[in-house]
PQR file with spaces between the fields and no chain letter, atoms N, CA, C, O and H, PARSE charges and radii, in Angstrom:
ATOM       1  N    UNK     1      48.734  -17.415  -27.420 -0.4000 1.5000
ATOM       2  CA   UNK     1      50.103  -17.669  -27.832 -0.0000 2.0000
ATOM       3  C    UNK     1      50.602  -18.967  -27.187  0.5500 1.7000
ATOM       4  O    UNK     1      50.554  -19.118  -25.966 -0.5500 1.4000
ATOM       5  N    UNK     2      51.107  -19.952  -28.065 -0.4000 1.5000
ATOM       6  CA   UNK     2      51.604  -20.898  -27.939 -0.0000 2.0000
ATOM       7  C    UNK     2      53.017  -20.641  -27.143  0.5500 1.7000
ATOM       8  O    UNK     2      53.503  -19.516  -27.028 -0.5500 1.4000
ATOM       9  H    UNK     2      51.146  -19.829  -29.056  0.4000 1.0000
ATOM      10  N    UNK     3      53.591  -21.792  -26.628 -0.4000 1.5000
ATOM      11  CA   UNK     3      54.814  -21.651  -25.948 -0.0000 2.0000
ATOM      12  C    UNK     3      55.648  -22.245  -26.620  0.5500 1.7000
ATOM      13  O    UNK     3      55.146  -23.002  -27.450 -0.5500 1.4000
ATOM      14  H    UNK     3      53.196  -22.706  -26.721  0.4000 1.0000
ATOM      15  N    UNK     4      57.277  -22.193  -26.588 -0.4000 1.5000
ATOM      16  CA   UNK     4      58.121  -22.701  -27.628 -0.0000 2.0000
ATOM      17  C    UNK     4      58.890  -23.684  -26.412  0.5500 1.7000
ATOM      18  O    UNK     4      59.585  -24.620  -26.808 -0.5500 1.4000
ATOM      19  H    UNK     4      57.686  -21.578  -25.913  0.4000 1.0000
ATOM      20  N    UNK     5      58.772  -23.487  -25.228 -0.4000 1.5000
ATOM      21  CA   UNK     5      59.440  -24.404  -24.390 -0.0000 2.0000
ATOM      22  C    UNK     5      58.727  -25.636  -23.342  0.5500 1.7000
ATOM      23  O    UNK     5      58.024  -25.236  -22.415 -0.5500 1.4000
ATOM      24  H    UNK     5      58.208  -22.727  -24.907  0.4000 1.0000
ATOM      25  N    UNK     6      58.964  -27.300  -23.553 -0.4000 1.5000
ATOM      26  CA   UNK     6      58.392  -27.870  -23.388 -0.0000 2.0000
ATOM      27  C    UNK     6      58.843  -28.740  -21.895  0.5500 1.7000
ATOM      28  O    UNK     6      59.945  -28.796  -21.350 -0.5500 1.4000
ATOM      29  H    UNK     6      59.536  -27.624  -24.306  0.4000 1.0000
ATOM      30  N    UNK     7      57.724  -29.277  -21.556 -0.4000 1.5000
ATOM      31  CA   UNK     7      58.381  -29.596  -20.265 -0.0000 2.0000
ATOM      32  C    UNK     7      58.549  -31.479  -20.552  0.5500 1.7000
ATOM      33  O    UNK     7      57.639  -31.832  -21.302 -0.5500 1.4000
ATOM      34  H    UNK     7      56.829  -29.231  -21.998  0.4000 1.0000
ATOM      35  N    UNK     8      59.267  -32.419  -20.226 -0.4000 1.5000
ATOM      36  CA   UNK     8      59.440  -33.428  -20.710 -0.0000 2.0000
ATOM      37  C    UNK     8      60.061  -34.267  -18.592  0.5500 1.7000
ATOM      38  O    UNK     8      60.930  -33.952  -17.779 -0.5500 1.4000
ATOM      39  H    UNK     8      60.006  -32.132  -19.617  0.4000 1.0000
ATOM      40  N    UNK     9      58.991  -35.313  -18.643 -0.4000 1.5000
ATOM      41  CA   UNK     9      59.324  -35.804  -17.199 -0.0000 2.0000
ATOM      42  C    UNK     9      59.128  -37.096  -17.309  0.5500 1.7000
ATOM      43  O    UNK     9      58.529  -37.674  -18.217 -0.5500 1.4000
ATOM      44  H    UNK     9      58.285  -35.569  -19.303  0.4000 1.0000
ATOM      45  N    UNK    10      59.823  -37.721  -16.035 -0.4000 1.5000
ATOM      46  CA   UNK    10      59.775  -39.078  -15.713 -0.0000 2.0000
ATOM      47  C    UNK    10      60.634  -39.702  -16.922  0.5500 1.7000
ATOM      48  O    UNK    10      60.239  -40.671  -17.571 -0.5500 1.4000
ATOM      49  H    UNK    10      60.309  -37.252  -15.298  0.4000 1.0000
ATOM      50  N    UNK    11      61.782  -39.081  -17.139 -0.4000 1.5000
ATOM      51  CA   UNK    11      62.846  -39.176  -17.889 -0.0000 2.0000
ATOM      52  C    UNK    11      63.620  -40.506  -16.849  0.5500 1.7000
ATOM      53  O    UNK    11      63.461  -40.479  -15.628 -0.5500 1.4000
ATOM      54  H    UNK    11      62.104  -38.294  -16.612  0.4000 1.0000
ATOM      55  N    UNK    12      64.365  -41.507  -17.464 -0.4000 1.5000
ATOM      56  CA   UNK    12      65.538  -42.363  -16.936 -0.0000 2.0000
ATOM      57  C    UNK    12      66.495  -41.646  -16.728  0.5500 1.7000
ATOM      58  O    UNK    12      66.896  -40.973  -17.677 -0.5500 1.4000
ATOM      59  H    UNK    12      64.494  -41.528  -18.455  0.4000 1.0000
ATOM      60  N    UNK    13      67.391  -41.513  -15.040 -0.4000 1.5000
ATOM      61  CA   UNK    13      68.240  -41.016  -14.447 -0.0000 2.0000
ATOM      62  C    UNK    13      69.638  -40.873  -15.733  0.5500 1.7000
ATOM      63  O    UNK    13      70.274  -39.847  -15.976 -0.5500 1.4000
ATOM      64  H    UNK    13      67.065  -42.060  -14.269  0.4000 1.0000
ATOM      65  N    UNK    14      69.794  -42.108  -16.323 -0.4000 1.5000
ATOM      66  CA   UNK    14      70.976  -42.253  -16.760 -0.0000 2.0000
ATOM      67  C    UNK    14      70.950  -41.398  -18.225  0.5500 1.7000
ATOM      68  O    UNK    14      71.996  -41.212  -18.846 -0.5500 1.4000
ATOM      69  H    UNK    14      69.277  -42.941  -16.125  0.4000 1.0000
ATOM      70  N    UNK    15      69.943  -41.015  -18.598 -0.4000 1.5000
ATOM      71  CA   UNK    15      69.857  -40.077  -20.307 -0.0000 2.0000
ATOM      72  C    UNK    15      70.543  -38.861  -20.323  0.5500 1.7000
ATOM      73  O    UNK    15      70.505  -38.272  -19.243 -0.5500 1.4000
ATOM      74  H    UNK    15      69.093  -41.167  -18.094  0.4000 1.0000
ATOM      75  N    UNK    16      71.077  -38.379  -21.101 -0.4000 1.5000
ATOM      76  CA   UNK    16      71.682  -37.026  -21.125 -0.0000 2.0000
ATOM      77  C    UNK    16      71.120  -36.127  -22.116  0.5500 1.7000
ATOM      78  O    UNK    16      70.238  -36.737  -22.720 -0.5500 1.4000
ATOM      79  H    UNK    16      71.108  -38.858  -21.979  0.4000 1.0000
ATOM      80  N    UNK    17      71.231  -35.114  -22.481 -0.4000 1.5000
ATOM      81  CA   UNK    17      70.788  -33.812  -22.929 -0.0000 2.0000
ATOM      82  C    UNK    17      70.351  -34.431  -24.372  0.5500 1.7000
ATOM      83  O    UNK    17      69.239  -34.393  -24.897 -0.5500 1.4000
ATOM      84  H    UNK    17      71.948  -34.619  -21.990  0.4000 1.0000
ATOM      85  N    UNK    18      71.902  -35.178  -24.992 -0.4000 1.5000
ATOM      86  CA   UNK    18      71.710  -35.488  -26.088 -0.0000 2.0000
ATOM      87  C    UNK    18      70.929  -37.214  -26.806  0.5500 1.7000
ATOM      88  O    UNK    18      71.056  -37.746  -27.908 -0.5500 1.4000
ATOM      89  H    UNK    18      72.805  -35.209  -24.565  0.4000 1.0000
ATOM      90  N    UNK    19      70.359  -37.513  -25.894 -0.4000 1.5000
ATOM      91  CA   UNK    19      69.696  -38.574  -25.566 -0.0000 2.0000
ATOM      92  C    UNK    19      68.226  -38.674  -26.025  0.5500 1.7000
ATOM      93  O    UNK    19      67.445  -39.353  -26.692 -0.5500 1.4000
ATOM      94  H    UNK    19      70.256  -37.080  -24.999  0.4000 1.0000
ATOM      95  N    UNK    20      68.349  -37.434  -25.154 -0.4000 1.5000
ATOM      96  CA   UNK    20      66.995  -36.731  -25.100 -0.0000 2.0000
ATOM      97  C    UNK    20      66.259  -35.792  -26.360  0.5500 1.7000
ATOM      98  O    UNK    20      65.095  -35.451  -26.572 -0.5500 1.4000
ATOM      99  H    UNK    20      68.983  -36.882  -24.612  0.4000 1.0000
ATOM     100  N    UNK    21      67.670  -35.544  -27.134 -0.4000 1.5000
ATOM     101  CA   UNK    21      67.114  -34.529  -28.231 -0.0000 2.0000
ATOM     102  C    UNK    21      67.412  -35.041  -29.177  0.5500 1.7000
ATOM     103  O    UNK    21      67.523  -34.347  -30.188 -0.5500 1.4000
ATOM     104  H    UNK    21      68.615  -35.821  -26.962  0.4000 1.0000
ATOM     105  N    UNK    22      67.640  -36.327  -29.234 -0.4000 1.5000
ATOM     106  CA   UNK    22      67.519  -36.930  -30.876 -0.0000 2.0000
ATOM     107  C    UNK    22      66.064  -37.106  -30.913  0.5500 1.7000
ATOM     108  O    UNK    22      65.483  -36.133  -31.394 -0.5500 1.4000
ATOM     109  H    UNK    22      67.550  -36.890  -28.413  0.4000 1.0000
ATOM     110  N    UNK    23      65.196  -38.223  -30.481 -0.4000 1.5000
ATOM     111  CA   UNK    23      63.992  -38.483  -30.389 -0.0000 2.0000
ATOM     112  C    UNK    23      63.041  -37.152  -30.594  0.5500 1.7000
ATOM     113  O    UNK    23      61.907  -37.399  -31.005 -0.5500 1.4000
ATOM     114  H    UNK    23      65.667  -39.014  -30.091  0.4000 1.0000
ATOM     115  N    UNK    24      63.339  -35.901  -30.377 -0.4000 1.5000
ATOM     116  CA   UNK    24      62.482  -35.022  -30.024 -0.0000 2.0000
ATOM     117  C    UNK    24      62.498  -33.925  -31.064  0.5500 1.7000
ATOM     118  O    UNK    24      61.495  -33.278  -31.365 -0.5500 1.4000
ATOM     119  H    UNK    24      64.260  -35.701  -30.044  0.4000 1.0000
ATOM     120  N    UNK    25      64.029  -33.707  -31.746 -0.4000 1.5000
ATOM     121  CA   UNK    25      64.509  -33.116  -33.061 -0.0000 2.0000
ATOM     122  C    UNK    25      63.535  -33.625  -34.127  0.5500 1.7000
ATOM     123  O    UNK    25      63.402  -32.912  -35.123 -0.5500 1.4000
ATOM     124  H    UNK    25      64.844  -34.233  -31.502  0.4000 1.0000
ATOM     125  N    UNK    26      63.085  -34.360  -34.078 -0.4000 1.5000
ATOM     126  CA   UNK    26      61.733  -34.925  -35.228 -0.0000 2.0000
ATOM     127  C    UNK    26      60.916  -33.613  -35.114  0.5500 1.7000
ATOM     128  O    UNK    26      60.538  -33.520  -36.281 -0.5500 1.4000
ATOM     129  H    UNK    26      63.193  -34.938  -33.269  0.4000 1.0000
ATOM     130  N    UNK    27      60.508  -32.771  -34.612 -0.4000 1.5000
ATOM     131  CA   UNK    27      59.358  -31.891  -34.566 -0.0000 2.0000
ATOM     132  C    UNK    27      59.803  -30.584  -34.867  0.5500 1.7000
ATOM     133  O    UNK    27      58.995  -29.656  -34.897 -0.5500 1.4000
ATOM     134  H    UNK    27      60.816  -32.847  -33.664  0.4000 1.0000
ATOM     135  N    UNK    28      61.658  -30.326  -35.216 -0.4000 1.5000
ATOM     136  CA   UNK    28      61.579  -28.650  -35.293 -0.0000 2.0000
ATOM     137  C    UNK    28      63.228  -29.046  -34.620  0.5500 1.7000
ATOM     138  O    UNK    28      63.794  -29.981  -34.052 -0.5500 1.4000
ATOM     139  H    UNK    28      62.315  -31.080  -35.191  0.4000 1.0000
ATOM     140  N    UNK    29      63.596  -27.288  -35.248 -0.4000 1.5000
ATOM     141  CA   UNK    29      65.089  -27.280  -34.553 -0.0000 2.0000
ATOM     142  C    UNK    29      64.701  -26.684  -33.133  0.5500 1.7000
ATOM     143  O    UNK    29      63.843  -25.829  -32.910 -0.5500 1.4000
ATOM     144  H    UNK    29      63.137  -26.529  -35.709  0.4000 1.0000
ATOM     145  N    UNK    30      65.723  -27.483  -32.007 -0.4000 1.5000
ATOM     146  CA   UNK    30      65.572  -27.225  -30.636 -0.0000 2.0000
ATOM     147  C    UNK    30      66.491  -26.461  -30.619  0.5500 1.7000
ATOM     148  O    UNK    30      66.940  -26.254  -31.746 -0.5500 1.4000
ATOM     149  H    UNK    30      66.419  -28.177  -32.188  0.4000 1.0000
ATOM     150  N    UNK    31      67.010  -25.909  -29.786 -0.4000 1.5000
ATOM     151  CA   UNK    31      67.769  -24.021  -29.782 -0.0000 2.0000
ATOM     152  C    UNK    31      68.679  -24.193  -27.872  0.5500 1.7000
ATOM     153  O    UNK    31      69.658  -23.622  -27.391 -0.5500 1.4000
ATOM     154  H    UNK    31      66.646  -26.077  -28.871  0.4000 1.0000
ATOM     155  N    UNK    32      67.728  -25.238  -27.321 -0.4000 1.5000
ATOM     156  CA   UNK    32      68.014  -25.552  -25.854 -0.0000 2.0000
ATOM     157  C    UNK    32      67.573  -27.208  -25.225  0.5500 1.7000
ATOM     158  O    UNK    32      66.556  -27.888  -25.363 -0.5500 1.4000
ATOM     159  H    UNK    32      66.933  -25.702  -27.712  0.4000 1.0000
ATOM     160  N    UNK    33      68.408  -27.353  -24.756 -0.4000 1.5000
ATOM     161  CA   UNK    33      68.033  -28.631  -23.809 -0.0000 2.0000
ATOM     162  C    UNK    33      68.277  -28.136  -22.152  0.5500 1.7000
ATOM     163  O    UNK    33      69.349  -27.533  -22.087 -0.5500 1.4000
ATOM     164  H    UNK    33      69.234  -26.800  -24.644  0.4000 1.0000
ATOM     165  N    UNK    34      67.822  -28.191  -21.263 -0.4000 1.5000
ATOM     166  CA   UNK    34      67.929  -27.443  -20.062 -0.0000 2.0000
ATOM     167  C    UNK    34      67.391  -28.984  -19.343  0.5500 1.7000
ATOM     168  O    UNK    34      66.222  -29.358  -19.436 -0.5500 1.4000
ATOM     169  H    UNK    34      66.952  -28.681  -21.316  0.4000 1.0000
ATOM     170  N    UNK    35      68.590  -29.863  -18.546 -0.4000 1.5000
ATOM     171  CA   UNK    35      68.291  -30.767  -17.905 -0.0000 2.0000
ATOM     172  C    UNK    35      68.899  -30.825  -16.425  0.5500 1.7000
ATOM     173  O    UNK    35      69.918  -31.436  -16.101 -0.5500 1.4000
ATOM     174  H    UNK    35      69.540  -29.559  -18.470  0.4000 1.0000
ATOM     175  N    UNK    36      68.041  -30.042  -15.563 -0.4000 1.5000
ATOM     176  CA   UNK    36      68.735  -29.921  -14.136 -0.0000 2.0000
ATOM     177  C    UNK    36      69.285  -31.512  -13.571  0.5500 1.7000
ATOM     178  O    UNK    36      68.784  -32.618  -13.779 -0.5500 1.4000
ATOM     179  H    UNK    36      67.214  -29.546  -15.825  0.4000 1.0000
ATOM     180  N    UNK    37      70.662  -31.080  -12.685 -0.4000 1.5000
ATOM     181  CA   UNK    37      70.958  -32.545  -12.440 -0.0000 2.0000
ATOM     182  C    UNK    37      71.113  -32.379  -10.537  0.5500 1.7000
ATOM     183  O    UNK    37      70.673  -31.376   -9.974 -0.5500 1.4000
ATOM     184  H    UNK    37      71.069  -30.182  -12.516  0.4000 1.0000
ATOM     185  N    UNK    38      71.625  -33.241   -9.954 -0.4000 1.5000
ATOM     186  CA   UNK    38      71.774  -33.440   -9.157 -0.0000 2.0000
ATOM     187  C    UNK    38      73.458  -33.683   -8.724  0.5500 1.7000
ATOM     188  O    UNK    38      74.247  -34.490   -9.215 -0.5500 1.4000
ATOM     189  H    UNK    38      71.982  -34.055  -10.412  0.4000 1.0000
ATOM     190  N    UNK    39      73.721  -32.509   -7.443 -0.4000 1.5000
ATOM     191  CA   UNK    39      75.043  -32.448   -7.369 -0.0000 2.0000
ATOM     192  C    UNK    39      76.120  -33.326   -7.952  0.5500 1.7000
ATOM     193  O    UNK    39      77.197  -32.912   -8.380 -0.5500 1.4000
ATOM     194  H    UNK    39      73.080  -31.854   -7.044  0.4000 1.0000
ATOM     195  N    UNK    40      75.593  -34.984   -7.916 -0.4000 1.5000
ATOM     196  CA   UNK    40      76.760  -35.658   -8.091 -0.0000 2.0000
ATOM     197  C    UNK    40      76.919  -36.317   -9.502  0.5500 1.7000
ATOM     198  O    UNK    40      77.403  -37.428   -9.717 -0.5500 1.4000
ATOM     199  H    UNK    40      74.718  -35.320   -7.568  0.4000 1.0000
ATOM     200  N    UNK    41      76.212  -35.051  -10.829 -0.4000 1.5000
ATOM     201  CA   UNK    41      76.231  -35.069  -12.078 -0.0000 2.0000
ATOM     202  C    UNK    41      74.898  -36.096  -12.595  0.5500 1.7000
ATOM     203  O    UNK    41      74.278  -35.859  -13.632 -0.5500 1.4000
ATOM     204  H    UNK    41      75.818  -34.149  -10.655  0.4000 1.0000
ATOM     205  N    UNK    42      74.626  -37.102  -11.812 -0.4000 1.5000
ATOM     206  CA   UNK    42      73.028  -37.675  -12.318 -0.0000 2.0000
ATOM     207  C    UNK    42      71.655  -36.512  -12.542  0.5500 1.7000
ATOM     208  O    UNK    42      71.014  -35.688  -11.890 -0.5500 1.4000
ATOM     209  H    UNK    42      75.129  -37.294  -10.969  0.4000 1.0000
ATOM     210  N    UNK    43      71.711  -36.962  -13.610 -0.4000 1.5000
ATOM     211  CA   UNK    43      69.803  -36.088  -13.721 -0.0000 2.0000
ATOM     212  C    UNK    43      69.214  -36.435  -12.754  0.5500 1.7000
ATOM     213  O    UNK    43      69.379  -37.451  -12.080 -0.5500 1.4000
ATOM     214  H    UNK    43      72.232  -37.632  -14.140  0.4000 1.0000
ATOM     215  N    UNK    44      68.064  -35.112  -12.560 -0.4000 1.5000
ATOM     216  CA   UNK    44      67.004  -35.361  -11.900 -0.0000 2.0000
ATOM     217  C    UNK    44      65.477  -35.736  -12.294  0.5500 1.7000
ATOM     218  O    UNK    44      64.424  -35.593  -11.672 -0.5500 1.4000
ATOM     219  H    UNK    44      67.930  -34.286  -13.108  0.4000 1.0000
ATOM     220  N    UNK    45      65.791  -36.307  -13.660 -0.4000 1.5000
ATOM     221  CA   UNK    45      64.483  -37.040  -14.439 -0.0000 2.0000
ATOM     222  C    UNK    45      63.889  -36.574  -15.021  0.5500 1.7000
ATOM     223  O    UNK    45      62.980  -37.151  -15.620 -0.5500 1.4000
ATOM     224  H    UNK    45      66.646  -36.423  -14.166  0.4000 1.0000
ATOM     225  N    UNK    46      64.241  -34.721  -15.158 -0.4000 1.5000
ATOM     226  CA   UNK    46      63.257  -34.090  -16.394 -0.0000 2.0000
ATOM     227  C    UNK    46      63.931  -33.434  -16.911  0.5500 1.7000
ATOM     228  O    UNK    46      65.123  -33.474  -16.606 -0.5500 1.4000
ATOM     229  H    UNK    46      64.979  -34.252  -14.672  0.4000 1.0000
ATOM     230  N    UNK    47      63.386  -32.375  -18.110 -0.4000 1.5000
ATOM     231  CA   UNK    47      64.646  -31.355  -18.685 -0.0000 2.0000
ATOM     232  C    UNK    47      63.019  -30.538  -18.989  0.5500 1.7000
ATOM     233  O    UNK    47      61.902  -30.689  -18.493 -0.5500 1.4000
ATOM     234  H    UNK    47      62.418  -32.342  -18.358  0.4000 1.0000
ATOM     235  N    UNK    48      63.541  -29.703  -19.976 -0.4000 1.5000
ATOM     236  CA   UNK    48      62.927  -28.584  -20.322 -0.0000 2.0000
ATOM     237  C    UNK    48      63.329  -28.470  -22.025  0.5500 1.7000
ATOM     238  O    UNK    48      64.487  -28.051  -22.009 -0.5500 1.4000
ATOM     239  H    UNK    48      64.448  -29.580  -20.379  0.4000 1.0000
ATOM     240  N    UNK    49      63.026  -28.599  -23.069 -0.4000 1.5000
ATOM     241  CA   UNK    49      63.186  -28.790  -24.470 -0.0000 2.0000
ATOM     242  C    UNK    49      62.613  -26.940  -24.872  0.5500 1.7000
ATOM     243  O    UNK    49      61.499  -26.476  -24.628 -0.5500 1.4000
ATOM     244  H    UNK    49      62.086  -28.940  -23.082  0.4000 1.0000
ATOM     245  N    UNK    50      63.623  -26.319  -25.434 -0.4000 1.5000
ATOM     246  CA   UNK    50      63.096  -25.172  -26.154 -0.0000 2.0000
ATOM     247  C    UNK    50      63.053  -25.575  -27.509  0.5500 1.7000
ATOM     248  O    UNK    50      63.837  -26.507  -27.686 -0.5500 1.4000
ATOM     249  H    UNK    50      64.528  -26.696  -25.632  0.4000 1.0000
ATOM     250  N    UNK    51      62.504  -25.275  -28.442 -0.4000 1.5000
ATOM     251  CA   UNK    51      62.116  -25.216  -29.724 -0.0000 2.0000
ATOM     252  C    UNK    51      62.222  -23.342  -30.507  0.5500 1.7000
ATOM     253  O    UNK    51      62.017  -22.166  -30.207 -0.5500 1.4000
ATOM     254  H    UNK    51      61.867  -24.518  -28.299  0.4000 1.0000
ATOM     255  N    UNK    52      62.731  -24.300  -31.744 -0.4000 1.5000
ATOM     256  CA   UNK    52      62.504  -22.341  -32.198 -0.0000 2.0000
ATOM     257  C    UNK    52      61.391  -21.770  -33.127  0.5500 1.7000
ATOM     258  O    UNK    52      61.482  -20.749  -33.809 -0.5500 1.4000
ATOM     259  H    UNK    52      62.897  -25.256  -31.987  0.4000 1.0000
ATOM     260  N    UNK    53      60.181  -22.726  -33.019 -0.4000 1.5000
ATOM     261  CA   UNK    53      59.139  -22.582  -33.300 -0.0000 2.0000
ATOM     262  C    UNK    53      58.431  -22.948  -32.222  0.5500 1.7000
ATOM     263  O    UNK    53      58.946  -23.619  -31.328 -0.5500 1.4000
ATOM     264  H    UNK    53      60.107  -23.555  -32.465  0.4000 1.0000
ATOM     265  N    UNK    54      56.705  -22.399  -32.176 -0.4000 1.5000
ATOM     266  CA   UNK    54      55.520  -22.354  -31.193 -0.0000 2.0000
ATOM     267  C    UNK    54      55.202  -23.713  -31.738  0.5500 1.7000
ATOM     268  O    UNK    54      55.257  -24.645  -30.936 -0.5500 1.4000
ATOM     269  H    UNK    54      56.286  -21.854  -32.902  0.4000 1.0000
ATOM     270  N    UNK    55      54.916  -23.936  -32.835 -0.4000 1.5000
ATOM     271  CA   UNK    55      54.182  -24.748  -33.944 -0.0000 2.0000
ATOM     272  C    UNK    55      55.259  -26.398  -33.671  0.5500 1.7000
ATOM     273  O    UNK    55      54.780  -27.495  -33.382 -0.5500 1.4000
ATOM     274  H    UNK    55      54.871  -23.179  -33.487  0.4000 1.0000
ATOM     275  N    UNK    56      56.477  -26.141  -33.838 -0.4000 1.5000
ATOM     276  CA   UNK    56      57.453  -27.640  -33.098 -0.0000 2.0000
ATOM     277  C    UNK    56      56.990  -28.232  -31.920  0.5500 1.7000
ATOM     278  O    UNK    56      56.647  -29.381  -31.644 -0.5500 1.4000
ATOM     279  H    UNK    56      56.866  -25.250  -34.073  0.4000 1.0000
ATOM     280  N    UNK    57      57.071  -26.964  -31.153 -0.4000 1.5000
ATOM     281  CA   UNK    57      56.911  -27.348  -29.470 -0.0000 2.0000
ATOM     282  C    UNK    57      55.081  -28.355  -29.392  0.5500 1.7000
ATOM     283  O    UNK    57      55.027  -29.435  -28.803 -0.5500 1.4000
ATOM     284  H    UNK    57      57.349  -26.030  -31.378  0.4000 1.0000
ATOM     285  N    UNK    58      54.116  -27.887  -29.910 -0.4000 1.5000
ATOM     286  CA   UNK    58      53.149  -27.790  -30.139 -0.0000 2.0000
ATOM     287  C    UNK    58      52.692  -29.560  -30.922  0.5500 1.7000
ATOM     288  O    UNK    58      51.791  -30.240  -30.431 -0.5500 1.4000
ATOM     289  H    UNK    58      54.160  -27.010  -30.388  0.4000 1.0000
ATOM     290  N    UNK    59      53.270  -29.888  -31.791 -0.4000 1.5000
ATOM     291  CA   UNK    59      53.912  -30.756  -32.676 -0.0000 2.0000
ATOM     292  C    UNK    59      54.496  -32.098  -31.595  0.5500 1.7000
ATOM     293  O    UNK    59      53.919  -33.181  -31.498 -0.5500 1.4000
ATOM     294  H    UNK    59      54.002  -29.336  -32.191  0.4000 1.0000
ATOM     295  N    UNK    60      55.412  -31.815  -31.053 -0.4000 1.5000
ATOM     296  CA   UNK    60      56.196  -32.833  -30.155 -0.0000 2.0000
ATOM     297  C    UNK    60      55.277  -33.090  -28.857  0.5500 1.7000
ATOM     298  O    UNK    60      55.414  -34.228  -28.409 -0.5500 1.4000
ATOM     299  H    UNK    60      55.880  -30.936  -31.132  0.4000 1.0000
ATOM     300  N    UNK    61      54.344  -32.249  -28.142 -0.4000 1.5000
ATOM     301  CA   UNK    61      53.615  -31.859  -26.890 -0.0000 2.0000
ATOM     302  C    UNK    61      52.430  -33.113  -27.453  0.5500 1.7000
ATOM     303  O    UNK    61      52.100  -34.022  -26.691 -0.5500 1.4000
ATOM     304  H    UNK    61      54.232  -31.324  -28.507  0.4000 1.0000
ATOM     305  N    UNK    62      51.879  -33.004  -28.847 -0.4000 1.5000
ATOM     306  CA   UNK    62      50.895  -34.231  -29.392 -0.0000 2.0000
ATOM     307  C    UNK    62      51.222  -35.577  -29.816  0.5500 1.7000
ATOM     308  O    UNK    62      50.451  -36.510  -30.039 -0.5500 1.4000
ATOM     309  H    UNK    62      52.147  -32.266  -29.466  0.4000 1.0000
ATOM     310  N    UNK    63      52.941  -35.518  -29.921 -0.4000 1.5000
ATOM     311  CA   UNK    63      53.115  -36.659  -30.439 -0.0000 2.0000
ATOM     312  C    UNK    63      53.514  -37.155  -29.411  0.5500 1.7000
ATOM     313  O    UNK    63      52.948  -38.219  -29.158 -0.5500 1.4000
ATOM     314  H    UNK    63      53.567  -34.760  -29.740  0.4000 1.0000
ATOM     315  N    UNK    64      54.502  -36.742  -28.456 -0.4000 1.5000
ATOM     316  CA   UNK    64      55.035  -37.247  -27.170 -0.0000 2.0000
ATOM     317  C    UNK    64      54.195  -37.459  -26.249  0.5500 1.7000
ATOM     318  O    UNK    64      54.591  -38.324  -25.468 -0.5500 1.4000
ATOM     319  H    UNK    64      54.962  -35.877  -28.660  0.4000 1.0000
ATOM     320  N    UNK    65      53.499  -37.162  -26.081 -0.4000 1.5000
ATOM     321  CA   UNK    65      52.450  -37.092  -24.582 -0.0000 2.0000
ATOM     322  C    UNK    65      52.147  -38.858  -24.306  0.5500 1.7000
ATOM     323  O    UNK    65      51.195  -39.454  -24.810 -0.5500 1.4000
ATOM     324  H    UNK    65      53.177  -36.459  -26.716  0.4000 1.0000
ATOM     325  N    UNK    66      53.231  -39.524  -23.362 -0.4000 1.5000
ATOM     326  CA   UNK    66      52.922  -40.676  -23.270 -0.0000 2.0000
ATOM     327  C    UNK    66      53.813  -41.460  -23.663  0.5500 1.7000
ATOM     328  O    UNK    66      53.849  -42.591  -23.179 -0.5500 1.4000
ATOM     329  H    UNK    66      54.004  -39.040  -22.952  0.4000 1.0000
ATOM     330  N    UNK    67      54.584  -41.131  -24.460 -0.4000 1.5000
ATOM     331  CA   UNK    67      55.813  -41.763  -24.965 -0.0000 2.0000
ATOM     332  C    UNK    67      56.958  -42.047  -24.314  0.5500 1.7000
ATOM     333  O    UNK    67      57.823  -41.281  -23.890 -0.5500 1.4000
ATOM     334  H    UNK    67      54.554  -40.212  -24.853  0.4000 1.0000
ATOM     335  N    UNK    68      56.823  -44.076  -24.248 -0.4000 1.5000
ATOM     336  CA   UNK    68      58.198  -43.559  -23.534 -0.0000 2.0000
ATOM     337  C    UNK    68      59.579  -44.111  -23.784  0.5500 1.7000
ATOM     338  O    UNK    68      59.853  -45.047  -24.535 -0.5500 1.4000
ATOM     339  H    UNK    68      56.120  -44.698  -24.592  0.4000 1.0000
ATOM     340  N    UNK    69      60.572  -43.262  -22.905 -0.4000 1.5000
ATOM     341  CA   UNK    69      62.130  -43.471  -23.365 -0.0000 2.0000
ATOM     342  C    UNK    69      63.012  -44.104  -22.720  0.5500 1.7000
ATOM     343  O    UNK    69      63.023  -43.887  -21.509 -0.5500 1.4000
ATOM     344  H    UNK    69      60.350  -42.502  -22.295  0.4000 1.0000
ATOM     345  N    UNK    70      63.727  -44.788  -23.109 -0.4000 1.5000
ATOM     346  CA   UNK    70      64.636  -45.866  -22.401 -0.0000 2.0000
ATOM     347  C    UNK    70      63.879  -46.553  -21.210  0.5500 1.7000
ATOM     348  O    UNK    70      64.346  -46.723  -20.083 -0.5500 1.4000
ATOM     349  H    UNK    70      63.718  -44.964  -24.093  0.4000 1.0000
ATOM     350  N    UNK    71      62.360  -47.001  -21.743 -0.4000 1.5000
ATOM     351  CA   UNK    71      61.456  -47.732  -20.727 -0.0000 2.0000
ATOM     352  C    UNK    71      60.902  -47.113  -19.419  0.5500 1.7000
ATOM     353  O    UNK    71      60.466  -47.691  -18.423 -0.5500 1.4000
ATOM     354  H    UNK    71      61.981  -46.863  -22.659  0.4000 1.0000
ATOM     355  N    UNK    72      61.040  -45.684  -19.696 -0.4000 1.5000
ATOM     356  CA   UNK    72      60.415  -44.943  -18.445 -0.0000 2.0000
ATOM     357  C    UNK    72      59.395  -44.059  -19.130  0.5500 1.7000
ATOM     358  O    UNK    72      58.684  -43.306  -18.465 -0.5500 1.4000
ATOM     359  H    UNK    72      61.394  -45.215  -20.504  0.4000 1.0000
């Protein structure tokens, strides 16, 4: 069994949830963006992308792997 939630790192401090899920909405509807930050509201450089398919997550994990965003 495939997983529907993806892990996405070495993200640029300054991106936000929705930053992050245009680029990634190409593969399937996402259902969650989960981007821990750091007390003083800056990210901490990764998030966590749920998908509401196995087969999206799966999809974005081959196309993304390496890809990068706002030069990071």
């Amino acid at each position: 069994m495939m997983a529907r939630r993806i892990y996405v790192g070495s993200l640029f401090y300054e991106l936000n949830e929705n930053d992050v899920k245009i680029p990634f909405s190409a593969f399937g509807v996402i259902t969650k963006v989960d981007m821990p930050r750091e007390p003083t509201g800056r990210s901490k450089g990764f998030c966590f992308i749920e998908y509401a398919t196995e087969e999206a997550a799966d999809a974005a994990i081959k196309t993304m792997n390496g890809f990068m965003l706002a030069g990071r």
